[in-house]
RODO-2510 file (C-alpha; in nm, 4 decimals, decimal comma):
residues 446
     n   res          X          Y          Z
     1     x    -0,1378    -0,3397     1,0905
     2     x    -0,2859    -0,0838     1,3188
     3     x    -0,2073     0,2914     1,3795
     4     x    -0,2926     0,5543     1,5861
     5     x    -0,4763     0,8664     1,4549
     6     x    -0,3426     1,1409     1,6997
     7     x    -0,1927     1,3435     1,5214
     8     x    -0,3016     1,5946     1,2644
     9     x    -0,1785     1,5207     0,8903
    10     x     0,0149     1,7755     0,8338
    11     x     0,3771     1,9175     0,9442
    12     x     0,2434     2,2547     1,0521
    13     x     0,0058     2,3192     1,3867
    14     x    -0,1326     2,6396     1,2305
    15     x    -0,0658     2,8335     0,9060
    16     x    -0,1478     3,2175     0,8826
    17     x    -0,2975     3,3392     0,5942
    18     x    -0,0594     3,6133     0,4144
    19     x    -0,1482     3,9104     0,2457
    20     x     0,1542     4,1117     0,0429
    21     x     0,2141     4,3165     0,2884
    22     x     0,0560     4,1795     0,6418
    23     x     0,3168     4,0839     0,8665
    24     x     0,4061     3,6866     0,8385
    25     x     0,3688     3,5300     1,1505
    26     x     0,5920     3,1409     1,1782
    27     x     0,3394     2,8506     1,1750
    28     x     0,4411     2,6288     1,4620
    29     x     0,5967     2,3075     1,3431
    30     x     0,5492     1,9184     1,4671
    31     x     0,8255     1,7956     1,6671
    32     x     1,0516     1,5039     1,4779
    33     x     0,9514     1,2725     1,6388
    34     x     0,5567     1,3757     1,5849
    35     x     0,7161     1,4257     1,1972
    36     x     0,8160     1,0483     1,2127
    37     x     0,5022     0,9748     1,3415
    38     x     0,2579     1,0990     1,1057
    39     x     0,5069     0,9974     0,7768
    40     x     0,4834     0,6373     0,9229
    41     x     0,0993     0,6981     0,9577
    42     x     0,1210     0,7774     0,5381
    43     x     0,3747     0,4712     0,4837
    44     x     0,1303     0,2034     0,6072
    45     x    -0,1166     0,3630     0,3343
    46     x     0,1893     0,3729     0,0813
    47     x     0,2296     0,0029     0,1230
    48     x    -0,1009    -0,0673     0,0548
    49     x    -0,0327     0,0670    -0,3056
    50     x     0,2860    -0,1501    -0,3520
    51     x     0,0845    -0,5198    -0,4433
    52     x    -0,1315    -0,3636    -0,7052
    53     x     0,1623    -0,1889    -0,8702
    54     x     0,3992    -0,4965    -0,8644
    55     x     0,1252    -0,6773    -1,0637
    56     x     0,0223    -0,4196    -1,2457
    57     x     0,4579    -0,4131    -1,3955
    58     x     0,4553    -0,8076    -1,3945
    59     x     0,7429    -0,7695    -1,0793
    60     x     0,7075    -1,0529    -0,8366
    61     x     0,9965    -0,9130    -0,6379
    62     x     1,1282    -0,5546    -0,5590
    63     x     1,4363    -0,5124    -0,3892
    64     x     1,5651    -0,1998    -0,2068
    65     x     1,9489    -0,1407    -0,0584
    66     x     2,0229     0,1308     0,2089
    67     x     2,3848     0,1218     0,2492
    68     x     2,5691     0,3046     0,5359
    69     x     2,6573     0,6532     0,4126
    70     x     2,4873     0,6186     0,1217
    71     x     2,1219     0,6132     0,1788
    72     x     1,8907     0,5199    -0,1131
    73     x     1,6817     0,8076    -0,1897
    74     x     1,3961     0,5317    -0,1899
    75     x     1,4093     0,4189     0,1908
    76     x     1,2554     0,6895     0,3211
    77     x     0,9539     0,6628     0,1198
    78     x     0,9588     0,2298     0,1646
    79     x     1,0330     0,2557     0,5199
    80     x     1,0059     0,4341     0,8731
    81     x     1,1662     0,7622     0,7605
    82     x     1,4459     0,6797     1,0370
    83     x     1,8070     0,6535     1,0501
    84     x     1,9787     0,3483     0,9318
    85     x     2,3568     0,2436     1,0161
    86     x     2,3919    -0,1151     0,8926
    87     x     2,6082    -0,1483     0,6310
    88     x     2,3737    -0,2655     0,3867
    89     x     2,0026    -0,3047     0,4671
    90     x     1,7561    -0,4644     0,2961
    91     x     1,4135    -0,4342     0,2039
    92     x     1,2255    -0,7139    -0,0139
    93     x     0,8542    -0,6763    -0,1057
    94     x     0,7390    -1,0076    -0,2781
    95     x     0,4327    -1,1126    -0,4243
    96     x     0,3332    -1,4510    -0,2852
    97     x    -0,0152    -1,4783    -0,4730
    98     x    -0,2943    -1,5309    -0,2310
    99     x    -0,1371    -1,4581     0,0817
   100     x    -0,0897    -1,1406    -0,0254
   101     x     0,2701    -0,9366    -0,0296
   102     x     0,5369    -1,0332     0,1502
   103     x     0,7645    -0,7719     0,3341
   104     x     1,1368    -0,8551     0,5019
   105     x     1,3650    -0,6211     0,6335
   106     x     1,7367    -0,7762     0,6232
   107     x     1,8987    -0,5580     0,8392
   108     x     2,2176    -0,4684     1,0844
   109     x     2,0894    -0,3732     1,3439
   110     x     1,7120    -0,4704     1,4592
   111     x     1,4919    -0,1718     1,4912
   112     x     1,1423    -0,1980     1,6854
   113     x     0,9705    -0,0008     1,4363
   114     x     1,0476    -0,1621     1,1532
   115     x     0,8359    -0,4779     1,2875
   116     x     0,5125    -0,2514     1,2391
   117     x     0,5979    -0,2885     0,8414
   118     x     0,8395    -0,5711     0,7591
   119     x     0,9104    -0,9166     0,8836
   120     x     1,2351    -0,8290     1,1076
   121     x     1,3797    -1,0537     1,3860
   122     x     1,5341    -0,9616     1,7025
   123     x     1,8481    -1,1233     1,6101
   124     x     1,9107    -0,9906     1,2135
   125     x     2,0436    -1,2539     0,9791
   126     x     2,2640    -1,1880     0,6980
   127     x     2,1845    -1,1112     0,4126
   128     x     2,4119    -1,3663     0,2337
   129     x     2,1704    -1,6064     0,4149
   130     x     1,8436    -1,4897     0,3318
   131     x     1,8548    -1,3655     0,0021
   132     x     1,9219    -1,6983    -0,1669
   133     x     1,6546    -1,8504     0,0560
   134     x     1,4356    -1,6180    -0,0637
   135     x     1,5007    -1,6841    -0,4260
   136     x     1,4543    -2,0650    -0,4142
   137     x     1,1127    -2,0210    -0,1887
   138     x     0,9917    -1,8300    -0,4401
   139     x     1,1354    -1,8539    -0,8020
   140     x     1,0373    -1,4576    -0,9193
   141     x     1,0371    -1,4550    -1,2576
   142     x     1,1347    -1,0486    -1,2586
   143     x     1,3196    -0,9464    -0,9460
   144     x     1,3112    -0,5706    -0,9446
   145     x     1,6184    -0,3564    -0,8965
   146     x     1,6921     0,0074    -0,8971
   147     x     1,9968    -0,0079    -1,2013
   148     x     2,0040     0,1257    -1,5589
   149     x     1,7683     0,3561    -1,5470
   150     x     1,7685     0,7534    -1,6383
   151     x     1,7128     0,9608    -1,3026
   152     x     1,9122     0,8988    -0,9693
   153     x     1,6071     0,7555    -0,7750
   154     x     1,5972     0,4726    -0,9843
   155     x     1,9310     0,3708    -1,0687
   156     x     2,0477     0,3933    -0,7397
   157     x     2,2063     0,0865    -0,6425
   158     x     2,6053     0,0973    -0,6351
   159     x     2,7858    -0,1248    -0,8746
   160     x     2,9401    -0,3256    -0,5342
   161     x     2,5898    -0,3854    -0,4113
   162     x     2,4438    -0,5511    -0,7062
   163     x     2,7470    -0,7761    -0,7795
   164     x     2,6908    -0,8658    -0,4073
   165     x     2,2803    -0,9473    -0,4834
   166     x     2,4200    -1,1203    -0,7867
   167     x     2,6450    -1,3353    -0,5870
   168     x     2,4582    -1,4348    -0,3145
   169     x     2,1317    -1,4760    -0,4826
   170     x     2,3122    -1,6788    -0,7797
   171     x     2,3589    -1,6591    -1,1645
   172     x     2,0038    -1,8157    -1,2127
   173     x     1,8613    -1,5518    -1,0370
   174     x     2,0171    -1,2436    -1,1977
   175     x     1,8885    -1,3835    -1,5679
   176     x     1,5638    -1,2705    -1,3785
   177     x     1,6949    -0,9006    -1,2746
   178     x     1,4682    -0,6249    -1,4582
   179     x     1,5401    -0,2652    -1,3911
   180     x     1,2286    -0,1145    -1,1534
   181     x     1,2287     0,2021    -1,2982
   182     x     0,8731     0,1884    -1,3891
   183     x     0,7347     0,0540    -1,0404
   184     x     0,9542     0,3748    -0,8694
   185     x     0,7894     0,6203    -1,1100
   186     x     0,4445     0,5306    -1,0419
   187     x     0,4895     0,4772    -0,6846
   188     x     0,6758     0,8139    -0,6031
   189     x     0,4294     0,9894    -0,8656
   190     x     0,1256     0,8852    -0,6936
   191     x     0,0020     1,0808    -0,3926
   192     x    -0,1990     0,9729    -0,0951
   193     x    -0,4965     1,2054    -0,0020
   194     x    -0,3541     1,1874     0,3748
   195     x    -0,0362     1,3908     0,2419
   196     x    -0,2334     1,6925     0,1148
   197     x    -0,2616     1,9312     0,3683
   198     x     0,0373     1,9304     0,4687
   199     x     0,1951     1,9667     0,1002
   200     x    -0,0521     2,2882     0,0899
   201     x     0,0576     2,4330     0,4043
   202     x     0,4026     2,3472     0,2826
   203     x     0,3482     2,5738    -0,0567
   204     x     0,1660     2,8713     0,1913
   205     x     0,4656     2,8723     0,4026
   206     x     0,7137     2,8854     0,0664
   207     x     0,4758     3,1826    -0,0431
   208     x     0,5183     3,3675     0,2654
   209     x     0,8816     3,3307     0,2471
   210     x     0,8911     3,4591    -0,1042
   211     x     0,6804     3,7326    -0,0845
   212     x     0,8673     3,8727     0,2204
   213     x     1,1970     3,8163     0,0250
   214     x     1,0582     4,0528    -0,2450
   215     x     0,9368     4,3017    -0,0060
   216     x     1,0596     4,6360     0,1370
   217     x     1,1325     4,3764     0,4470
   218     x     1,4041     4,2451     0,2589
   219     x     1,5264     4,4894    -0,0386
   220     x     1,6286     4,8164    -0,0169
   221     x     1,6781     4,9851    -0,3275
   222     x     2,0323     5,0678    -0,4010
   223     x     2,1761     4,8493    -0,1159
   224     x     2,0790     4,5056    -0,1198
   225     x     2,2227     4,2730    -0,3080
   226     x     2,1296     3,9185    -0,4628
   227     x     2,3273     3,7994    -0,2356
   228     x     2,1769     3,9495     0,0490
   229     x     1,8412     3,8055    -0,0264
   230     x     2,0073     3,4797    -0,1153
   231     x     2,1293     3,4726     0,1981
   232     x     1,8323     3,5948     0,4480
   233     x     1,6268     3,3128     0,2851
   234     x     1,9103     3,0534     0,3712
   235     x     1,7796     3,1969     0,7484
   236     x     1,4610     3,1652     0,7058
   237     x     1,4813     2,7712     0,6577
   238     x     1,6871     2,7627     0,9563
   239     x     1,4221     2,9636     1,1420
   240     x     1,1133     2,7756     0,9898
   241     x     1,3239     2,4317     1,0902
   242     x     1,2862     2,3326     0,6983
   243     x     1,5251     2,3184     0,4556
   244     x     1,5592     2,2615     0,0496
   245     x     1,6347     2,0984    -0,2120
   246     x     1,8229     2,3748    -0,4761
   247     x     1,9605     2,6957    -0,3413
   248     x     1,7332     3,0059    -0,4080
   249     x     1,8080     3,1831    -0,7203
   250     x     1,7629     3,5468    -0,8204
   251     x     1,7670     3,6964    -1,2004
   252     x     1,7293     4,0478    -1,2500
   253     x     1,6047     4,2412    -1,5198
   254     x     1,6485     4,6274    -1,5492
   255     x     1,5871     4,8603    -1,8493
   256     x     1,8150     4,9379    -2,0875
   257     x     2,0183     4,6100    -1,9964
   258     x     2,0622     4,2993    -2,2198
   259     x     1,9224     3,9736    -2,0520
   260     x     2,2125     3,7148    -2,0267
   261     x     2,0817     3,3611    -2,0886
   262     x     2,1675     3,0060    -1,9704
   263     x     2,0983     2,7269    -2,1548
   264     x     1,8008     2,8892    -2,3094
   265     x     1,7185     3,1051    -2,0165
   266     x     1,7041     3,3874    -1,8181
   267     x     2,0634     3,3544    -1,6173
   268     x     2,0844     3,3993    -1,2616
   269     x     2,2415     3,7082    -1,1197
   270     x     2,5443     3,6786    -0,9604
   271     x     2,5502     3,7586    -0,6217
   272     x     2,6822     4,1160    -0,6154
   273     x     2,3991     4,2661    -0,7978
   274     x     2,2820     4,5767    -0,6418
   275     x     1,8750     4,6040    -0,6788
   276     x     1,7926     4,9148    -0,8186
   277     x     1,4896     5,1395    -0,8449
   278     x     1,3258     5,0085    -1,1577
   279     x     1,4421     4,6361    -1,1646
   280     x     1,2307     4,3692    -1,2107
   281     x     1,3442     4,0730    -0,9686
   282     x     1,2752     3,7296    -1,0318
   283     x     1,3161     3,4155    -0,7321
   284     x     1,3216     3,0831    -0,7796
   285     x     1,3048     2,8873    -0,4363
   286     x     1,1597     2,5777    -0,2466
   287     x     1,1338     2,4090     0,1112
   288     x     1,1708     2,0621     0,1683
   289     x     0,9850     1,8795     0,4641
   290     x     0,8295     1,5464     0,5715
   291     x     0,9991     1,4184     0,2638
   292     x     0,8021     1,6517     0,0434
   293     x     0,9243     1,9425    -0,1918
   294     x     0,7932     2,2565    -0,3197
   295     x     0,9186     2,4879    -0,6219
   296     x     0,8460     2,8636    -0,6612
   297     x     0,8928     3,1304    -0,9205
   298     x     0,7256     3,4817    -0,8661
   299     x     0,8053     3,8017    -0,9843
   300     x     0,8485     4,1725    -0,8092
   301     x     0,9019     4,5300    -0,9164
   302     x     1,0888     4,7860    -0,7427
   303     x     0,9523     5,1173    -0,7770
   304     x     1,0654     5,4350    -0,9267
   305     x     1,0436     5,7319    -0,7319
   306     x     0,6664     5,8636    -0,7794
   307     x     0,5637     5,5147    -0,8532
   308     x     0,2750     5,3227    -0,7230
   309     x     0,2448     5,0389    -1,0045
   310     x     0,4231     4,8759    -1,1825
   311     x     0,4161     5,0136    -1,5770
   312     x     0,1308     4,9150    -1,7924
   313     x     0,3916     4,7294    -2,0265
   314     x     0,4539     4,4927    -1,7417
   315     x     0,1415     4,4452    -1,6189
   316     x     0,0371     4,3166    -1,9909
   317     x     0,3292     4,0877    -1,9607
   318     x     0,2146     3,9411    -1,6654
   319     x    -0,1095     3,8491    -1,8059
   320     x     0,0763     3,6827    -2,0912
   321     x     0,1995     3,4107    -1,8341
   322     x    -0,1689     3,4512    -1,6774
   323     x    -0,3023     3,3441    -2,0174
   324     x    -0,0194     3,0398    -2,0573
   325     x    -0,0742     2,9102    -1,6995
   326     x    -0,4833     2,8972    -1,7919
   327     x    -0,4413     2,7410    -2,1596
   328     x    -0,2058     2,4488    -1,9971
   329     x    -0,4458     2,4185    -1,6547
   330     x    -0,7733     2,4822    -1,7747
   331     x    -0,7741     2,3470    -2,1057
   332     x    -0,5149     2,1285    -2,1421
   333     x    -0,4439     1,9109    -1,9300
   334     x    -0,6571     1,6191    -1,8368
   335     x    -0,5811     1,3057    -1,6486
   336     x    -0,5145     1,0251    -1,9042
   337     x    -0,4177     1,2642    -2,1598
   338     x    -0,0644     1,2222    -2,3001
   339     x     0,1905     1,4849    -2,1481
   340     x     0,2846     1,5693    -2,5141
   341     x    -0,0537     1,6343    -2,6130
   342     x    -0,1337     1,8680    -2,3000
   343     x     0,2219     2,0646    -2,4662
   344     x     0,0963     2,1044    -2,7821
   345     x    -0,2332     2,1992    -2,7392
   346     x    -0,0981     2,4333    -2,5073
   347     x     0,1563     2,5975    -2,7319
   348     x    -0,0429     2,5950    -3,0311
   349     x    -0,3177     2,8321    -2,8280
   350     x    -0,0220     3,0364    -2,7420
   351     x     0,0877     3,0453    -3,1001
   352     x    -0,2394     3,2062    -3,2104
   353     x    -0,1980     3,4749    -2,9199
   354     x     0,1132     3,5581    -3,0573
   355     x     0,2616     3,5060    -2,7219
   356     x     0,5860     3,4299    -2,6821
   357     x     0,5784     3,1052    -2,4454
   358     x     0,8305     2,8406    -2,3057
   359     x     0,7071     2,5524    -2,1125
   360     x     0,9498     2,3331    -1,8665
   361     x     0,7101     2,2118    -1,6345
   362     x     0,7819     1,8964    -1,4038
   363     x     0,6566     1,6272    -1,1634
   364     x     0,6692     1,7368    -0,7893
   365     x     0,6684     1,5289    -0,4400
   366     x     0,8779     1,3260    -0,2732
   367     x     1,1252     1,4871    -0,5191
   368     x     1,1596     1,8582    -0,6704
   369     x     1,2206     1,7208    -1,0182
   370     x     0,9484     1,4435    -0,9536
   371     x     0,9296     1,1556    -1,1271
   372     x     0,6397     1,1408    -1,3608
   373     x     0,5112     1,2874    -1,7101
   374     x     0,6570     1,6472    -1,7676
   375     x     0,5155     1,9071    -1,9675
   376     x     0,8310     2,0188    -2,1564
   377     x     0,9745     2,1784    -2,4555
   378     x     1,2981     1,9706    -2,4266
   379     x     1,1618     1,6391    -2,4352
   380     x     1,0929     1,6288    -2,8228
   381     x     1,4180     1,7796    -2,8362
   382     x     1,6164     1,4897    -2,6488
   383     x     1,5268     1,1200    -2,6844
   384     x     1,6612     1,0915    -2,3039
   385     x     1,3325     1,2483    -2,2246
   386     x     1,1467     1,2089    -2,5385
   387     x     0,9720     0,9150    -2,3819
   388     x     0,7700     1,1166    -2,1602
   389     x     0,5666     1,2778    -2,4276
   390     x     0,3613     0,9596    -2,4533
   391     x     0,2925     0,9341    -2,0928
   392     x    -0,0705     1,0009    -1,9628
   393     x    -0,1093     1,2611    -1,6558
   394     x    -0,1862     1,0769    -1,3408
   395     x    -0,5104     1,2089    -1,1367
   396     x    -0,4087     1,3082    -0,8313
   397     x    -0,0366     1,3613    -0,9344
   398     x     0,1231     1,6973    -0,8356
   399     x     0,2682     1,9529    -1,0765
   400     x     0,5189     2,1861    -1,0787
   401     x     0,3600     2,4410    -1,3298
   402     x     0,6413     2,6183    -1,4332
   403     x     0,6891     2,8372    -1,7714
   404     x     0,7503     3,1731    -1,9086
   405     x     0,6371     3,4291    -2,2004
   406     x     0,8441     3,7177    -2,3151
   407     x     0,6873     4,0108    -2,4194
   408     x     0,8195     4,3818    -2,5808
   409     x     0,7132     4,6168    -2,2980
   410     x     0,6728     5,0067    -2,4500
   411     x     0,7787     5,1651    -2,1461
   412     x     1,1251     4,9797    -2,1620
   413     x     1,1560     5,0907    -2,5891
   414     x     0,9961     4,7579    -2,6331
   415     x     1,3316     4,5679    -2,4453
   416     x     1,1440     4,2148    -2,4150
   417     x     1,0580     4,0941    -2,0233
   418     x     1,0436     3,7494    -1,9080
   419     x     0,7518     3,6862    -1,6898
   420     x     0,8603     3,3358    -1,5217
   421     x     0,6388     3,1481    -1,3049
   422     x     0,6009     2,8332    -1,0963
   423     x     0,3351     2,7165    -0,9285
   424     x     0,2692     2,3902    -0,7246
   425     x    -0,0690     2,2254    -0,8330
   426     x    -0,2380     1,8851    -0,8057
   427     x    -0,4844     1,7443    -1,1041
   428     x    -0,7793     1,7279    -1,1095
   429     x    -1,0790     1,6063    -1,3562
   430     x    -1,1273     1,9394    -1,4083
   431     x    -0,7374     2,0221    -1,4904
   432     x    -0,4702     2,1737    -1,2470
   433     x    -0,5761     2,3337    -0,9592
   434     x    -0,3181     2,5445    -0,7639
   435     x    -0,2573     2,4874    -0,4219
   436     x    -0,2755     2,8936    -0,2961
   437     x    -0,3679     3,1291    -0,5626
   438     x    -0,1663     3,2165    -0,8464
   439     x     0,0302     3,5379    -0,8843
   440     x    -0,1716     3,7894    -1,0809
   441     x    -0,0305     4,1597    -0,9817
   442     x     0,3654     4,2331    -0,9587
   443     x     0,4760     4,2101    -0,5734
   444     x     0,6024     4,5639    -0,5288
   445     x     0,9112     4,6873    -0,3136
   446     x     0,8793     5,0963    -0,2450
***
């Protein structure tokens, strides 16, 4: 299949460069359509990836389901990123050995662009009709389904839909039914070079955002609330025609206060906390676009009257999480090297610092919390996750670096300060490399 190159790859037609305090100028977005056009550009290379993998997890034949109102969180990233209305539609990749794979859309309602991907007539037959053909043409030993499996993405076909597959295909055909879990996670976890600019114009544009949300822009001592950032960024995606995956979150830290904690961590402020001279203000936030995700955690300080800096004590503290972010990027991690290995390395440097660490980092892409191998404290802790420890980094992959170290700060009678951070980065032989610099210096509102 042929496609036309005439469009750059990438969602944005130009990206300023943003210092802390230079004013932020939009970047001028592609049109939908020219958003459709360059994701379908990326699909035909995605497809090219979907033989090698099949083979590679012994699956001769991969079905996905799009139902009406209840879109699989797959078809955008097998298909034309389009809408779809039939009431089930669906999407077989099969491997018929020398000729190569094998792609049929079963669908309501024809659609013209689907032809540039999948076999798809003018005049749709039904499923029911197909699917059993299908089976009998080809006799796959494993037919691939998206069922019993431990995140959403792949265990996303509804109970109705596979007792329909079940029926129609017949009971000798569901003794061959294997969960695809494995063939999702390496497809969604692998990234095509074509997708890279835009992902880092993507994380510049999430900076921006952030940076101007803990800025004298945004926060004026006193008067503005968490909610009141909460809610200007909520704007900003609606200005910047993106939008997100998790609402942004705020936590607050302020002298002389005890830190409330979630689930082992820093809790969120709730919405009517005033920001105060003195606070230290944490954000958590990411843009979705193009079917890609970011994730960003940076840190400000709000100024004292007088001030100019942030206190020594906090400074240090920030170069804590400097020093975590380099043991895990730097040394660390490696492609091929078990995730749990890159975590205990990591910790045990951290250990003979005698810093304070936490490490929760996760896969990032087509989905904020990625599929993939995660860095993580909690997965030697839960044997839901445990798994993952065993699983070698992927070159290429893309990382949401994301971690913490709490450190007694002088200036604060040695009250301990979470530095958290989160940064987007994509590995390399070398280690993770960060998309736009890391955060080194506390963002400061006067």
């Amino acid at each position: 299949m042929q496609t036309r190159s005439i469009l750059p790859l990438c969602c944005f037609l130009m990206i300023a460069t943003v210092a802390q305090n230079a004013p932020f100028q939009s970047p001028k977005r592609l049109s939908w359509s020219q958003q459709i056009a360059v994701r379908e550009q990326w699909l035909a290379k995605r497809h090219d990836m979907i033989l090698p993998m099949m083979r590679e997890h012994g699956i001769d034949m991969w079905i996905v389901v799009n139902e009406e109102f209840h879109d699989d969180p797959l078809t955008q990233y097998i298909a034309p990123p389009r809408p779809y209305a039939g009431g089930r539609d669906f999407f077989v990749f099969i491997d018929s050995g020398e000729k190569g794979l094998r792609k049929i859309a079963i669908t309501g309602f024809a659609e013209e662009n689907l032809k540039q991907f999948y076999e798809s007539p003018d005049e749709p037959r039904p499923a029911d009709k197909v699917l059993p053909e299908l089976y009998e043409q080809y006799k796959p030993k494993k037919i691939a389904l998206s069922y019993n499996a431990r995140r959403g993405v792949q265990r996303s076909l509804t109970y109705d839909t596979y007792n329909f597959i079940a029926e129609k295909m017949g009971p000798d055909a569901v003794q061959h039914f294997v969960p695809a879990a494995d063939l999702i996670e390496e497809y969604l976890d692998t990234r095509i070079p074509e997708e890279f600019a835009t992902y880092q114009q993507m994380v510049q544009l999430t900076d921006a955002l952030t940076r101007r949300s803990l800025s004298s822009e945004v926060i004026h001592p006193g008067k503005t609330t968490v909610g009141d950032v909460r809610r200007w960024l909520y704007d900003q995606l609606g200005d910047n025609r993106v939008s997100t995956w998790f609402q942004p979150d705020l936590r607050v830290q302020r002298k002389g206060n005890k830190n409330d904690t979630s689930r082992g961590f820093l809790a969120v402020a709730p919405e009517s906390t005033v920001i105060q001279r003195g606070d230290v203000v944490h954000l958590d936030f990411g843009i979705t676009c193009m079917g890609l995700n970011t994730d960003w955690q940076k840190m400000a300080y709000v100024l004292l009257p007088g001030e100019k800096d942030a206190p020594a004590g906090l400074k240090n503290a920030m170069k804590n999480t400097n020093a975590l972010q380099d043991a895990l990027t730097l040394r660390a991690a490696r492609p091929g090297r078990p995730a749990g290995d890159v975590y205990n390395q990591t910790m045990e440097e951290m250990k003979e610092k005698g810093i304070e660490a936490q490490i929760y980092s996760h896969p990032i892409g087509n989905q904020g919390h990625g599929l993939g191998p995660s860095i993580d404290f909690r997965a030697s802790k839960r044997a839901d996750i445990g798994a993952t420890q065993a699983k070698p980094l992927r070159k290429g992959s893309y990382l949401s670096v994301e971690l913490n170290t709490q450190t007694a700060v002088p200036e604060w009678d040695n009250q301990k300060v979470y530095i958290m951070m989160e940064d987007d980065a994509y590995l390399t032989d070398d280690g993770y490399k960060f998309f736009v610099p890391r955060q080194e210096a506390f963002y400061l509102v006067k």
